[in-house]
N, C-alpha and C positions, 0 to 999 in steps of 0.2 A: 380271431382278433376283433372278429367289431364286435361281438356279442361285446368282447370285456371293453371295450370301446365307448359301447353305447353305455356299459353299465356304471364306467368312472364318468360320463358326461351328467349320470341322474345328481350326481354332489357336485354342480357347479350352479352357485348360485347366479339365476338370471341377472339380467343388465337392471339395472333398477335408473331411473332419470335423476338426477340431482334433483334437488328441493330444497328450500332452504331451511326447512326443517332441520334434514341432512347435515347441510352447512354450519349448522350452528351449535354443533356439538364439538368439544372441544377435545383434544385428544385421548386427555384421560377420559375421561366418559366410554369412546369408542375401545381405548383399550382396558379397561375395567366392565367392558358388555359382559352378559353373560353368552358363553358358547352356543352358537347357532349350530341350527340343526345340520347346516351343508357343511360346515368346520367339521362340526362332531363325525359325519358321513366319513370328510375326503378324509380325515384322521384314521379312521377303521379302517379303510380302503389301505389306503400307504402300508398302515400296519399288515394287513394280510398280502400285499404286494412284497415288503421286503422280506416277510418269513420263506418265499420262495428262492431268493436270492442270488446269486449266482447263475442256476439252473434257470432263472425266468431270461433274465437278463442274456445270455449267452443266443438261447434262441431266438428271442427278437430282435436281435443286433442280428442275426445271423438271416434270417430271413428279411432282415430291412436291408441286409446289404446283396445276400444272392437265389434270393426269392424270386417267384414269380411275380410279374410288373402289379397287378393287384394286391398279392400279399406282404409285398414291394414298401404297396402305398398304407397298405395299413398296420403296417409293424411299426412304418417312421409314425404316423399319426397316432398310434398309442404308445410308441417313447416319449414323444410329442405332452401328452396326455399326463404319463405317468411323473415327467420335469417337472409340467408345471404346477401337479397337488405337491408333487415331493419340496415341502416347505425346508427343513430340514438337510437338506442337498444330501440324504443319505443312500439313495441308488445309486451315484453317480461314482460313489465310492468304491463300489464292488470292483473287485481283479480280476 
């Protein structure tokens, strides 16, 4: 779990400081950017997280609820993890 942990945190784009650079860009602007490289990243990432489906999902629920207090902490912190790339809300969907 932390390997995969550590490896969904390399596609989170740092805190970057307002500027008003930033600021002065208007919305279309921001949503006509071209695809950044951490978008592009968490996008692949989610894709090969849901081709597991089911089977991923099952075990980490299952060891986030009767795991040991370590594996405990690191199954909720990469459901934690995999929420908040899943743009799309389509893990949440699995039975």
């Amino acid at each position: 779990y932390g390997s995969l942990l550590y490896y969904l945190q390399i596609a989170q784009r740092p805190d970057e400081p307002d500027t008003l650079e930033a600021a002065k860009k208007t919305m279309w602007e921001r949503l006509t950017a071209p695809e950044d490289v951490f978008s592009k990243l968490q996008r692949e990432n989610m894709a090969i997280i849901e081709s597991y489906g089911a089977a991923l999902m099952e075990v980490v629920c299952r060891d986030a609820c009767d795991g040991h207090e370590i594996g405990r902490m690191l199954a909720l912190a990469l459901l934690d993890r995999i929420v908040s790339v899943d743009k799309q809300h389509q893990w949440l969907l699995y039975r």
